[in-house]
N, C-alpha and C positions, 0 to 999 in steps of 0.2 A: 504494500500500500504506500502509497507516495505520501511525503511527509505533507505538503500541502492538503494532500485529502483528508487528513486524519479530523475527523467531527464526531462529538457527540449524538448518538442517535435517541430515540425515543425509549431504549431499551438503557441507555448508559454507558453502551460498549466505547469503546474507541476504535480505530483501524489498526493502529500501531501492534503489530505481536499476533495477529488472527488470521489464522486460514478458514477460508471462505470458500465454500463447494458447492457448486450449480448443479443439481441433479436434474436429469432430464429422465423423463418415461411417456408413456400414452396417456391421453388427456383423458377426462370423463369420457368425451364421447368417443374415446375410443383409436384416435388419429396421434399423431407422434405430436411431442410439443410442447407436452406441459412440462415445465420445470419449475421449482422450487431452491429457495437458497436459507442456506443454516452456514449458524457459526462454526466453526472445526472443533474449538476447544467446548464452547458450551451447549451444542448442538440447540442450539434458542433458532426455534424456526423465524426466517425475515421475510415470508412472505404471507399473504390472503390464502382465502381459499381456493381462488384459481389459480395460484402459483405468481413468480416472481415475472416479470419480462425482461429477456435478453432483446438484442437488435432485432428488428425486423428482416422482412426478407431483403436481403440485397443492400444491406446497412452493417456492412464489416466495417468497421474505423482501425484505421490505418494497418501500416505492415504487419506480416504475421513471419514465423519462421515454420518450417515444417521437417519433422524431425521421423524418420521410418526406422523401424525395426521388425523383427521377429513378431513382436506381437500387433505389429496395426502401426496406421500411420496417428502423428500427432502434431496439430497447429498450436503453437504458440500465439496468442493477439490479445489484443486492448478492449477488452470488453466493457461493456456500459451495462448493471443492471440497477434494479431500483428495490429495495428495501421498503415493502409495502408495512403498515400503511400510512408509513409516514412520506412516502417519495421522495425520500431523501437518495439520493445517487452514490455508487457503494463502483467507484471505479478499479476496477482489478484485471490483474494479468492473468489470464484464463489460459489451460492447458486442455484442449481439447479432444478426448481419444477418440480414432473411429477405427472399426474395424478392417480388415482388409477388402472385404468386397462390398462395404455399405451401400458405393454410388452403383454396382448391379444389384444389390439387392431390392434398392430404393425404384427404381427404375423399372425393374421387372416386375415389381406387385403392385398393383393398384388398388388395390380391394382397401374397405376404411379400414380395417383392426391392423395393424401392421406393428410388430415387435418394434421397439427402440432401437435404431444405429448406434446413435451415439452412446459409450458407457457413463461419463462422468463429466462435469465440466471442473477442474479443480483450480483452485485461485489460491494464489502466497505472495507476501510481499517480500519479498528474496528474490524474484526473477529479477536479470537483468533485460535492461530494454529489446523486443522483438527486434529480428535483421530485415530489411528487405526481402522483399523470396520474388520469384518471376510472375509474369501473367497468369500462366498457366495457373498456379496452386492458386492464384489468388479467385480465379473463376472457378475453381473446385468447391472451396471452401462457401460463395457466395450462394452456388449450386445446393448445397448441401443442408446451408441456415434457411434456404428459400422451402425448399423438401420439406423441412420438419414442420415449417407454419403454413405453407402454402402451397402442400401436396394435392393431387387429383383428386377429387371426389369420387367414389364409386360409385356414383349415378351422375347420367348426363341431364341437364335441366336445359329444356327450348321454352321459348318465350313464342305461343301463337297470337297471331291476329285475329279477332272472329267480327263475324258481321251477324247481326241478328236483322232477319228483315219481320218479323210481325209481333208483337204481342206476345205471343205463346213461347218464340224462340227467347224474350228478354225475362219471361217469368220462369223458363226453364234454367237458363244462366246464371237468374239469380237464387235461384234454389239453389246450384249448385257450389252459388259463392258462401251463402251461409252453410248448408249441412255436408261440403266434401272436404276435407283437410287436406286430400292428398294437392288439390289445386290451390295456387297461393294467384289471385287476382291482384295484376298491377291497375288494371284500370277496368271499374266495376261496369259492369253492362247496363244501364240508364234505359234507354230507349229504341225502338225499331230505328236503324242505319245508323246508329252511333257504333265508334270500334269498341272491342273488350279486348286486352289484353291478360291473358292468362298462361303462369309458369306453370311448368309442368313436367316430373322424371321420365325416367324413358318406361321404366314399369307401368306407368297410370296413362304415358304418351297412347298407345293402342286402346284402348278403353277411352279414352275423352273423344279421339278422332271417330271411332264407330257412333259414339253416341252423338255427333255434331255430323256427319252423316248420316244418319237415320233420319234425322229432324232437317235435313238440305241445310244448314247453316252452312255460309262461306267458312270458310280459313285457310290458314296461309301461316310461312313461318315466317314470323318478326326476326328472333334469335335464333339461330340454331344451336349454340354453343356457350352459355351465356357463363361457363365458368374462362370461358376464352377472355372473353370480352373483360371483367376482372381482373385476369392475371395481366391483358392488354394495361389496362387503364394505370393498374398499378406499378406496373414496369415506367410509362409516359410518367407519373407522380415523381418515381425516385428519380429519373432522367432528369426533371426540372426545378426539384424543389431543392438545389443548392445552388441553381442560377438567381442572380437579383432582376425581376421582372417588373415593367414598368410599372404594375398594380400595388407592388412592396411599397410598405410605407416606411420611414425612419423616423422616429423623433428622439434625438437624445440615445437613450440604450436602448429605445425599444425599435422593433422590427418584427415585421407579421405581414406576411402574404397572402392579401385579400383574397387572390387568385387560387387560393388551395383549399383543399380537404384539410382539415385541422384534425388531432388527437382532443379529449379531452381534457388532457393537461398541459397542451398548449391554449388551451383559449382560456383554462384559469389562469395560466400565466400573462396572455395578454391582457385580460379585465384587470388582474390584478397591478400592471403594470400601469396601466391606464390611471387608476386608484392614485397610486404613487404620485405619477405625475402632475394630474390635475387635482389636487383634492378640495379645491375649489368649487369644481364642479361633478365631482363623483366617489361615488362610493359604493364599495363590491360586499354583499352579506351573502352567508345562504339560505334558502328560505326553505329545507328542510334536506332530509338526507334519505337515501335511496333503499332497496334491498340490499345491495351489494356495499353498503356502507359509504358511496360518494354522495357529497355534498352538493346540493342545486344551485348553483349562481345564481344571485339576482344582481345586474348593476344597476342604480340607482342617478339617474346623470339631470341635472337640474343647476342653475347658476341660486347656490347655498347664501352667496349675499343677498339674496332681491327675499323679502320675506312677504305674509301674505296667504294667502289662499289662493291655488294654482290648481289648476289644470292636471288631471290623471289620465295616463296611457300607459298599458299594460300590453307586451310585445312579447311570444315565444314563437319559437323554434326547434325541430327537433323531437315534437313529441312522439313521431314515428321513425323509427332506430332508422329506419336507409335511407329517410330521404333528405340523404345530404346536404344537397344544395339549401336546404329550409335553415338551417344555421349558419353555414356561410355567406346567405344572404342579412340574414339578423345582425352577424358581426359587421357589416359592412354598414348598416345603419348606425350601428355607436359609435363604429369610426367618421362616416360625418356628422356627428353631434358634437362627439367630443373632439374633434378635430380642426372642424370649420366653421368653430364658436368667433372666434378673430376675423374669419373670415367672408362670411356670407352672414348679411343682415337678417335671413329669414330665419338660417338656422341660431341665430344668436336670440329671435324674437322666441321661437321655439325651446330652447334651454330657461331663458331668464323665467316665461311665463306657464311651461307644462314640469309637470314629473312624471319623467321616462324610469319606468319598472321593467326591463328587461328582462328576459330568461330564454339569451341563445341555445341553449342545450338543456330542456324538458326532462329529456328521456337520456341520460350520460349512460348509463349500466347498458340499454342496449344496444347506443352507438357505440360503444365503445365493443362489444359485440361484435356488431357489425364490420369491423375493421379487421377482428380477427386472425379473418381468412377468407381464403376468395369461394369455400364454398360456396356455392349459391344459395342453400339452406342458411348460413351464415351471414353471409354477406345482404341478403336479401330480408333479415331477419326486421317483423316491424313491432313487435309489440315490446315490453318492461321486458326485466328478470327479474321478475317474482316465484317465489318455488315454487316446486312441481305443484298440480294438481290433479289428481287422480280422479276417472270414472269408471263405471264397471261396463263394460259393453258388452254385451250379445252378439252372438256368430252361430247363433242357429237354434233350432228350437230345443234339439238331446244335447246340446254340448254347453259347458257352461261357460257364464262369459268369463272375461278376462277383463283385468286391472290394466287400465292404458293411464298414464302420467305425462302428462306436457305443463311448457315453462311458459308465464309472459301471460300480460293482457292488455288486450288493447285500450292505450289510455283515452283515448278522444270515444270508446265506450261506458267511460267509467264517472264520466260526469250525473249529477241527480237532476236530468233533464230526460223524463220520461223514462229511465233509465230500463233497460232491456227489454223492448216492448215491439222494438221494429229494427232490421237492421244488424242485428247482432247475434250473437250467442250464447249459449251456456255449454258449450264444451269447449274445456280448456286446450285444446290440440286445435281449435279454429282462431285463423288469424282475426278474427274479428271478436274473440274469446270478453265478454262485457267484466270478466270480474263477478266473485261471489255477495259485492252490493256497490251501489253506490260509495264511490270514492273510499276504495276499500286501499287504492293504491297511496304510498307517501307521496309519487309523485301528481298526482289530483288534488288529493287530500291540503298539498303545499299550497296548491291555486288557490282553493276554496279559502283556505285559512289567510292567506296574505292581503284577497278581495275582504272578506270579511272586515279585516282591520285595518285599508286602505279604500281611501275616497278614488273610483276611477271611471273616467268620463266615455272612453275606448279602450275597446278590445282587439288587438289583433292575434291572430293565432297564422304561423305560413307553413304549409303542407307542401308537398308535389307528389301526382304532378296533372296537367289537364288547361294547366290557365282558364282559373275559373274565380270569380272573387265572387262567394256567398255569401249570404246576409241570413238571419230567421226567421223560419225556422224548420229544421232538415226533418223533423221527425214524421211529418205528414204533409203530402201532396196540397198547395195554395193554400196552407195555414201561414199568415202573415202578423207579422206587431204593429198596434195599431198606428204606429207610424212609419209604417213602409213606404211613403211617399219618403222620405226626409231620408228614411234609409238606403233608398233603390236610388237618392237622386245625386246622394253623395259618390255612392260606388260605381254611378255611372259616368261623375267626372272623374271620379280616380281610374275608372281603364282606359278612360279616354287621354287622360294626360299619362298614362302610363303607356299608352302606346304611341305616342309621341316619337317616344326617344330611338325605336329601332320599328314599328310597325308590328309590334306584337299587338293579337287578338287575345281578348279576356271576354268569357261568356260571363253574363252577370245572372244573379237568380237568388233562391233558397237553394238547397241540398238538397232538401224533396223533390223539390222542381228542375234540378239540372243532372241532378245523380239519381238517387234511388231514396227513397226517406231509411232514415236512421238516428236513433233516440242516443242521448248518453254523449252527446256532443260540447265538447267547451264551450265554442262561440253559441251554442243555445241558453246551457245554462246560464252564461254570463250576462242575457240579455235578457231570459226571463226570470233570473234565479236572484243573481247581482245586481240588475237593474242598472245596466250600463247600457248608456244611450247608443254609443255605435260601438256594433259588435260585429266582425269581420274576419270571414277565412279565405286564405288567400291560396290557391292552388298553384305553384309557382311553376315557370318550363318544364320540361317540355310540352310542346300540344298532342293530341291523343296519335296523330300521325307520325310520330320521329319516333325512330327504332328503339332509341335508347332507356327513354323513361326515366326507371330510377338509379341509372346507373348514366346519369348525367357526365358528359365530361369538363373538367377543370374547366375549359377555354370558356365555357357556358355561363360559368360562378358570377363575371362581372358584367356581361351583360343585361344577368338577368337580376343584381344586384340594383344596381344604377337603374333600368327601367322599375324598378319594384320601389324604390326610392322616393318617385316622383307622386306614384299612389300614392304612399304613407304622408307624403306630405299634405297633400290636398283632406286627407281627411284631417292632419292634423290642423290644419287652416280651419277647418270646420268646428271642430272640438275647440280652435282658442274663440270663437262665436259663440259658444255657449253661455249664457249666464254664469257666474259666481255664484254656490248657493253654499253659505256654510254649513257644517255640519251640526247638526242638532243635537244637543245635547241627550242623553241616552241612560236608564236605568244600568247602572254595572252594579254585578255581583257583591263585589271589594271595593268601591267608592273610598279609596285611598291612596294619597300619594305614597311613591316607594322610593323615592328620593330627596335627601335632605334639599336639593338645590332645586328642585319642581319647581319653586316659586318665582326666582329667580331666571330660570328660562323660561317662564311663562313670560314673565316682563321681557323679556327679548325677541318676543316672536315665535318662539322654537315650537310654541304647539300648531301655527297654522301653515309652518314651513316643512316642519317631522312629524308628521303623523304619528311616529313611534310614539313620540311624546305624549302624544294622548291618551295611549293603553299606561305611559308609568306614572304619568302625573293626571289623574282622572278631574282631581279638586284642582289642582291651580288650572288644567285648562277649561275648565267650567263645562263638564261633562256629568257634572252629577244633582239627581234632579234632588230637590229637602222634599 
């Protein structure tokens, strides 16, 4: 361990004197790749439950040496892992053994269950620095880290096109979008001559096409290979993401590439960074914490001198694990908030008079999932990770059923707006899976509770994909709020000035009316539940015709960021039109301040500026009725 590294961790340990050992084996599901890391001397496991993470694929940092014998060949190199769950960075020289015929072993067998190549990753701080070694070893090794995380699938996944021409073809569709699990729909079948897009293995492949044959439905293959297109895309990522691209921002120490796919600890990093720099105008909490134990951002970005009663906008991202683009479009909004406050009069008017509630990243456990691996089951994955839940299912009428367990729910089901009634599910193995009740999830549950204690004037929520901006309410066919004018006439200059910038088309509507009705929706409940005036889901690129869907590529991120941009404004133009209405003073439980100094920021403002304020100091902000 290099003397500069040596840090106190959350455990006490130090670096100095510890052998560090990366074990690698078969992951849960079975695929090569999970590893874990323990101390040598005090074997104190340093990782979660899903183990530690070593580089990604195709992310070897710098020279290795590679050293053969008798027993198997072995890379020396500079490994990067992380010491969960504090992510603190545990830099070590790794000794990597592989066996002699790993890369034909690797190569020859496809199948998921595949034995471990690698024996042991072992770490000391006694090596002297790796040598150079050739090309060659260095594309073996790159070969080989890429295998362990980003091996074949043992099923091939096609992505078809279908066409439903009548009534009957779009009610059979969507049967088969609620009650089949073997099919995962990128784009739900709505109406006669609309497309569906629908994935599917090659096992269920022959069964879906007889039955879309029997009924004359068109189709046609969008994908054919769509673990291709994955391994493609993220080959193009590692190719670009150490070039500086005109999209990259710099200020000071920070840097972030609007133009990318982010991890989720790059984008705490860059909130937090942001924090830093402007604390003026921002500030990062999180507003609750997950299954898997990460923390939800919320940024908070508002000009902190202007006091007052202001304007609330509430903005996610990301509630649905794949679809990417919907957070890196998010991030792209707080970068010009917080960025082009100096700069542009509007967004300056916009900071000093609204509070911006952000939450780029809803669902982190199963984007960060989603990143995994280029499985398509993976990579494709859209709901939480929330544990198993088990059903008993039947397979015939003499045989008895069997215990099936699947992971995840879908969150934009899980809101207390009509909650499982249309739309959705009660089996946990469907991607549409509602949850065993209303906001049963932390991550809903965090909306509900943040809205609750937070005055908010709009709601945005950005999905993909379809380009579609919907309004309430999705749960049934021309059911409207009674201010659907005001509603319909906003979202109709927001696609209008949103298509402005490159000629993008945005269908405007309810849910019911442009997709399919479906209960359990955020932007429903926020408008009927929370009683937030403009409530808004934004379907972001691609349109139902471009091959790609949710496997949008990078080059896409800023165009459809910057057009998305120009909506958000316009309705917040409309939100800073609203009346000022203070908040009303409110029966609480505890009608008592919990801070000696309440009083004292109450005389400053703090309660019509911080809302927080108002849950600690109930009595100085005059919240409590005698």
């Amino acid at each position: 361990m290099r003397e500069r590294e040596k840090k106190r961790d959350k455990w006490g340990m130090r670096g100095s004197g510890r052998t560090y050992t990366v074990h690698l084996g078969p992951s849960s599901r079975g695929r090569i790749g999970r590893c874990w890391a323990s101390d040598g001397k005090s074997e104190l496991d340093l990782s979660d439950n899903d183990g530690c993470s070593l580089q990604r694929a195709g992310e070897v940092w710098g020279d290795f040496e590679v050293l053969r014998d008798a027993g198997g060949t072995t890379f020396l190199s500079h490994i990067k892992a992380w010491a969960f769950p504090t992510s603190n960075e545990v830099n070590i020289f790794c000794n990597l053994h592989v066996c002699n015929d790993c890369t034909q072993t690797v190569c020859r067998n496809r199948r998921r269950r595949v034995p471990p190549v690698v024996t042991n990753f072992r770490a000391r701080d006694n090596y002297a620095p790796p040598i150079p070694v050739s090309m060659i070893s260095y594309r073996l090794l790159v070969i080989l880290l890429s295998l362990l995380t980003w091996s074949s699938s043992a099923r091939k996944f096609t992505v078809h096109r279908l066409k439903p021409k009548t009534k009957s073809d779009v009610d059979f569709l969507q049967d088969l979008l609620i009650n089949d699990v073997k099919l995962d729909f990128w784009k739900s079948p709505t109406q006669p001559g609309n497309e569906v897009h629908v994935m599917v293995d090659d096992a269920a492949e022959p069964e879906l096409i007889r039955s879309l044959d029997e009924r004359n439905i068109t189709h046609s293959v969008m994908i054919d290979d769509v673990q291709k297109v994955i391994i493609d895309q993220k080959r193009q990522h590692d190719k670009l993401k150490s070039q500086l691209r005109l999209n990259d921002w710099r200020e000071g120490k920070i840097h972030f590439a609007l133009a990318q796919y982010h991890s989720f600890a790059d984008v705490i990093n860059y909130l937090n960074a942001l924090a830093l720099t402007y604390p003026e105008r921002v500030s990062v909490q999180p507003i609750g914490t997950t299954h898997e134990g990460r923390q939800i951002p919320l940024i908070k970005i508002t000009n902190k001198r202007i006091a007052g009663p202001k304007k609330g906008i509430w903005i996610d991202g990301g509630i649905h694990a794949r679809e990417w683009v919907s957070p890196a479009t998010v991030l792209y909004f707080i970068h010009m908030l917080v960025t082009q406050y100096d700069k542009d009069p509007q967004v300056q008017q916009f900071v000093d008079n609204i509070e911006w509630y952000i939450v780029p990243l809803l669902n982190p456990d199963g984007y960060e999932y989603s990143r995994s691996s280029s499985d398509p089951e993976i990579r494709l994955w859209r709901k939480n990770r929330s544990p198993p839940k088990c059903i008993q299912q039947s397979t015939g009428l003499f045989t008895a059923p069997r215990t099936i367990c699947c992971q995840g729910v879908d969150l934009n089901r899980n809101f207390d707006w009509y909650f499982g009634q249309v739309g959705s599910s009660t089996d946990p193995c469907s991607e549409i899976y509602q949850g065993e009740y209303a906001f049963s999830e932390p991550e809903t549950a965090s909306v509900r509770d943040f809205l609750q204690r937070h005055k908010v004037h709009t709601f945005l929520t950005f999905h993909s994909y379809s380009q579609i901006l919907m309004y309430p309410f999705g749960h049934q066919i021309r059911t409207y709020s009674s201010d659907i004018n005001d509603l319909r006439s906003t979202a109709l200059s927001a696609s209008s000035q949103l298509q402005r910038m490159f000629g993008t088309t945005y269908k405007v509507g309810t849910g019911a009316d442009t997709l399919y009705p479906a209960s359990g929706g955020s932007e429903d409940w926020a408008k009927g539940k929370a009683q937030v005036k403009y409530s808004y889901l934004f379907e972001l690129r691609p349109e139902e015709q471009v091959w790609d869907g949710f496997l949008l590529s990078e080059n896409q991120i800023m165009p459809t960021a910057r057009e998305t941009w120009e909506a958000v404004k316009v309705i917040a133009s409309q939100t800073l039109a609203l009346p000022v209405v203070a908040r009303a003073p409110q029966r609480l439980r505890q009608c008592v301040d919990r801070d000696a100094l309440c009083a004292s920021w109450a005389q400053s403002g703090a309660c019509s500026s911080w809302p927080e304020m108002m849950q600690r100091c109930p009595v100085s902000c005059g919240l409590c009725l005698k």
